[in-house]
C-alpha positions in Angstrom: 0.0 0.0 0.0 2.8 2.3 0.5 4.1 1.9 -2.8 0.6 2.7 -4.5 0.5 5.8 -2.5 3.3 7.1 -3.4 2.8 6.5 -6.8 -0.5 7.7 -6.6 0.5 10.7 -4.9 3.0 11.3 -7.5 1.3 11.4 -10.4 -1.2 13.2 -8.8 0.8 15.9 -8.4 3.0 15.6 -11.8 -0.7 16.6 -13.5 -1.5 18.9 -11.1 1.5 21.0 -12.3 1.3 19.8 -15.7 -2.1 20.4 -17.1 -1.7 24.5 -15.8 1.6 24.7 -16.3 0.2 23.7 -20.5 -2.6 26.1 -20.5 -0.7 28.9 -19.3 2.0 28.0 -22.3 -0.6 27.3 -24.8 -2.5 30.9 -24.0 0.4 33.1 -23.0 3.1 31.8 -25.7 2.1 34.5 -28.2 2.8 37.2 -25.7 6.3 36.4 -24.8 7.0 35.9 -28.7 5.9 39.2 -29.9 7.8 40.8 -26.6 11.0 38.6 -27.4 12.1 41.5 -29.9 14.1 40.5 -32.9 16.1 37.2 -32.9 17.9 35.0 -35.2 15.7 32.4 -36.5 17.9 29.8 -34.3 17.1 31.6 -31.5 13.7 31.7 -32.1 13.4 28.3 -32.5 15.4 27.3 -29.8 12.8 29.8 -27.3 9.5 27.7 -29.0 11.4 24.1 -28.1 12.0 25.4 -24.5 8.7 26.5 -23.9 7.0 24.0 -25.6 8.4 20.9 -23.2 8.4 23.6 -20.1 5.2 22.2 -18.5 6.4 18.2 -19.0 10.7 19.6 -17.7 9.1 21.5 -14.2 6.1 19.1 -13.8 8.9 16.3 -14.0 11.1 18.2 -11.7 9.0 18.9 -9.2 7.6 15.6 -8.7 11.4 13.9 -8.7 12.9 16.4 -6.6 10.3 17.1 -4.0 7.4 15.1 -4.2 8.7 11.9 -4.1 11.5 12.2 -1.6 8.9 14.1 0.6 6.8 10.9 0.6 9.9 8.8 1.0 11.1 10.5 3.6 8.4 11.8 6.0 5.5 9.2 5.4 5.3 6.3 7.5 5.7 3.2 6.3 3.2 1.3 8.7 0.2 2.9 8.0 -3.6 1.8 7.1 -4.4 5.1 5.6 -5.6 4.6 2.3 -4.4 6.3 -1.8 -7.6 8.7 -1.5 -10.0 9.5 -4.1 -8.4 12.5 -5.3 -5.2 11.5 -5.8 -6.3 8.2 -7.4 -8.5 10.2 -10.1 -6.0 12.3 -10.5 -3.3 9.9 -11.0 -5.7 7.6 -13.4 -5.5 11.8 -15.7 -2.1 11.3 -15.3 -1.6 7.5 -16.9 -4.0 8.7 -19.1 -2.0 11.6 -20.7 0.9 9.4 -20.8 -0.3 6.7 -22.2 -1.9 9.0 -24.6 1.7 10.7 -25.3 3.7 6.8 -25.7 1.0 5.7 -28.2 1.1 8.8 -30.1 4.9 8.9 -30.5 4.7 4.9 -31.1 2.1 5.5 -34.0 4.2 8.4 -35.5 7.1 6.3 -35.9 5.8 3.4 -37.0 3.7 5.6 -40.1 7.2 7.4 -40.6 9.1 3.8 -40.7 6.8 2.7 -42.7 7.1 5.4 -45.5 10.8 4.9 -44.8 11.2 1.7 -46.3 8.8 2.4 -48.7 11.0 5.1 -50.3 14.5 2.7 -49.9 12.7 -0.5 -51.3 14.3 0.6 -54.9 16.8 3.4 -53.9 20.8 3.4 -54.4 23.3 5.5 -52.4 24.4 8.7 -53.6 26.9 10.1 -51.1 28.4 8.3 -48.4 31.1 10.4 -47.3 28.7 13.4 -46.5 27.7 14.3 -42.5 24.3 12.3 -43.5 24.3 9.5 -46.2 22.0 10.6 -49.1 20.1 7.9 -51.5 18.1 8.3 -54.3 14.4 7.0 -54.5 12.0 7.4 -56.6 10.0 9.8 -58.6 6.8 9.7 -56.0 8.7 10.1 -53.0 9.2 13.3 -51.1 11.4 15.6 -53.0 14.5 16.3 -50.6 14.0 14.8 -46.9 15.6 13.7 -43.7 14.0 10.7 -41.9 15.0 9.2 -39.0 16.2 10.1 -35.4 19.1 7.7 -34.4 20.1 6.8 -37.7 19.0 9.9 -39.9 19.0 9.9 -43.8 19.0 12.5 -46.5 16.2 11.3 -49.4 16.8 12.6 -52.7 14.1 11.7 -55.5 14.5 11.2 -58.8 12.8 13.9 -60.3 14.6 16.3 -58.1 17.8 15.0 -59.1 16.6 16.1 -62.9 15.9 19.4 -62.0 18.2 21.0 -60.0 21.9 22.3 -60.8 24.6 20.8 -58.7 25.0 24.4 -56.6 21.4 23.8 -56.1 21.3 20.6 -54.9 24.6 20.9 -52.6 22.5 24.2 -50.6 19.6 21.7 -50.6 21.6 19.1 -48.7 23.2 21.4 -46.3 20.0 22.9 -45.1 19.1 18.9 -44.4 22.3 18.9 -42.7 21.3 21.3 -40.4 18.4 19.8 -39.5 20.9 17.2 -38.4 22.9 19.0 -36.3 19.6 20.7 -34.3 18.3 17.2 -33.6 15.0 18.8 -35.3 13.7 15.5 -35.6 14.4 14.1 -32.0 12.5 17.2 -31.1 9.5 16.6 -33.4 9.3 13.3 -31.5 9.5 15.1 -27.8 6.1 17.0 -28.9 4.8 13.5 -29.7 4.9 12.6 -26.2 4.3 15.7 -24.4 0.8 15.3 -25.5 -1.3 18.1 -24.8 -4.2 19.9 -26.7 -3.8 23.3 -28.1 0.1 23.1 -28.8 -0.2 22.9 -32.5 0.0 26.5 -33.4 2.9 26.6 -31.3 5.0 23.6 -33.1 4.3 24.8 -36.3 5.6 27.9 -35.3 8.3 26.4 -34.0 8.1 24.3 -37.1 8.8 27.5 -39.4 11.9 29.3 -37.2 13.6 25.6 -37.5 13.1 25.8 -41.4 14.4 29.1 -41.3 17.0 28.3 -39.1 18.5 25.9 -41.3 17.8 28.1 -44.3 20.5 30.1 -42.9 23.2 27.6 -41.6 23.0 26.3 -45.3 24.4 29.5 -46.9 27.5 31.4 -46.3 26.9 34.0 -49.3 24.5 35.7 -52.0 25.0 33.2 -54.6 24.1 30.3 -52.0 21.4 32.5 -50.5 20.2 32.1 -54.5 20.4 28.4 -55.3 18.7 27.5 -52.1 15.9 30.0 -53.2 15.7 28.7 -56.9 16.1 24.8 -55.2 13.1 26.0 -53.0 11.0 27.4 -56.0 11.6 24.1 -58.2 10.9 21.5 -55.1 7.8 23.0 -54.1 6.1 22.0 -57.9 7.7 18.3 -56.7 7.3 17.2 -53.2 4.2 15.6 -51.7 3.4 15.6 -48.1 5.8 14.8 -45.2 5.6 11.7 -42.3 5.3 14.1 -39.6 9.1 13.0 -37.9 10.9 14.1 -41.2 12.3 17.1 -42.2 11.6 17.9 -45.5 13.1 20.6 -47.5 10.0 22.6 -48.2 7.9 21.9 -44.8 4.0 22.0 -45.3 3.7 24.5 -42.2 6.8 27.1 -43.7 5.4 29.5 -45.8 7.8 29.4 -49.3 7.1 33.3 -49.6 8.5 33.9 -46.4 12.0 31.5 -47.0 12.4 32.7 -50.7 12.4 36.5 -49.3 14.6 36.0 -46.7 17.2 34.5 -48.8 16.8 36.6 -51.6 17.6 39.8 -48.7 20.7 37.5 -47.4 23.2 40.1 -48.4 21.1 42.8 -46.2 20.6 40.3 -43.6 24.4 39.6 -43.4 25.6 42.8 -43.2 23.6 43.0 -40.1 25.2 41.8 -36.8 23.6 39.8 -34.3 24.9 39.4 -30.7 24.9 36.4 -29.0 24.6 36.1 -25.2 27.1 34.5 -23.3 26.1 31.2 -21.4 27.9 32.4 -18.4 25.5 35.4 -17.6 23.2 32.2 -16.7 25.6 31.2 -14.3 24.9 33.8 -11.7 21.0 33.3 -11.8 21.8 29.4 -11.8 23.9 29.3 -8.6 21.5 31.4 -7.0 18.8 29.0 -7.3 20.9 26.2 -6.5 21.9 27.3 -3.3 18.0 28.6 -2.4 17.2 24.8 -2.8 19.6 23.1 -0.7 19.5 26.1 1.9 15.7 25.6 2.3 15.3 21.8 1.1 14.5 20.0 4.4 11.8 23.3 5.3 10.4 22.6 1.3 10.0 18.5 1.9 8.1 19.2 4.9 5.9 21.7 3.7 5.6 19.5 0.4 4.4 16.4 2.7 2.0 19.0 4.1 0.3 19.0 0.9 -0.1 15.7 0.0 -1.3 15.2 3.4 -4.2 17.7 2.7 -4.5 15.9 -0.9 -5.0 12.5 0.7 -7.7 13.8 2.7 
């Protein structure tokens, strides 16, 4: 029984942080974008990732850093006292959304492993010695893609291969590279499982600052800038629909407008610098934290027992 308490008790409190903690993000995310000022589209992107997982990160926390030792700690082991009805509803919400997050990442990857061996059935390698190995599949698969998380893959059709110029095709691949290098599939599988209603207009926007983002990691000049806008012009009369954990070159949720002006003003862009903050100002607010917690630690168990106390009741 003490085991099922505590995991009751647990989970009951993991929701109780999470489901707010998600409707706060979900309303309030458009308000700290628009008073984020100007950023680099990495930036950007990197801001939308953090605040996307933000409820599932403090909700998980919490619950390992204080709830559960609290329990551990200050409940007695030899006790008849029962889970309670709130915290066993409330841990039933809880299985519930994470059952509903596994099955949902499960069925992504098995519809994008699925499509995956679709496309290699009939494909041959075109680069090996590249950061990502490229192959070539055919004519009705996606146009330029990456797939896969662990193992990731560049997919090149066909028809793409027909169509654009070496230059072209070498920006093309780069901007897949990048994807590589920002895990931007990994993180299109974290979303999976932090299920939550009402995120969507926040991953796609995060969706369209990664496309950017990679936009500009894969050109270094004007003439790059260029052959990634004509490669973007001539893929987007190509490519079908995306699995929803690839990265394709020309994303459904990106606008083409938006990438094909942006890289058409890289030489403007360029010229301007951007400022990057150092990591180490963090440090500072960081330590400060740190040592509020293990100062006040044993007062914050007892006080979190408290409340599970009141809950059980």
């Amino acid at each position: 029984m003490f085991a099922a308490r505590c995991i009751g008790i647990s989970l009951a409190v993991f929701v109780l942080l999470y489901v707010p903690l998600s409707v706060a993000i979900s309303l309030a995310w458009k308000l700290q974008w628009r008073g984020s000022g100007p950023a680099s589209a990495r930036r950007s992107a990197n801001l939308l990732f953090a605040l996307r997982l933000t409820p599932l990160a403090l909700a998980a926390i919490f619950t390992l850093l204080f709830t559960l030792p609290s329990f551990l700690l200050l409940e007695p082991r030899s006790t008849d006292e029962t889970i309670g009805t709130a915290p066993l509803l409330l841990g039933l919400c809880c299985l519930t959304l994470l059952a509903g997050g596994i099955v949902q990442t499960v069925l992504a990857q098995m519809r994008t492993s699925r499509a995956l061996m679709k496309w290699l059935a009939d494909s041959t390698i075109v680069e090996a010695g590249k950061p990502v190995p490229v192959f070539r599949t055919s004519a009705d698969a996606p146009a330029v893609t990456l797939a896969g998380v662990r193992a990731p893959k560049v997919l090149v059709s066909k028809a793409v291969l027909s169509v654009l110029t070496p230059q072209e095709l070498r920006t093309a691949l780069e901007h897949e590279v990048a994807h590589v290098r920002a895990c931007d599939n990994l993180k299109r599988l974290l979303f999976r499982l932090a299920v939550f209603p009402g995120m969507r207009e926040l991953e796609d926007a995060w969706s369209e600052q990664a496309e950017l983002a990679a936009d500009d990691a894969a050109v270094s000049s004007a003439g790059e800038a260029l052959d990634l806008a004509a490669a973007l012009i001539k893929v987007s009369r190509l490519s079908p629909l995306h699995p929803e954990l690839t990265s394709g070159l020309l994303h459904s949720s990106t606008a083409l407008s938006l990438r094909v002006r942006r890289l058409f003003a890289w030489e403007e862009r360029g010229s301007v610098p951007t400022s990057h903050p150092s990591w180490w100002c963090m440090l500072a607010p960081a330590l400060a934290v740190f040592l509020i917690v293990v100062t006040t630690y044993g007062s914050a168990l007892t006080g979190m027992h408290a409340v599970t106390e009141w809950l059980v009741r």
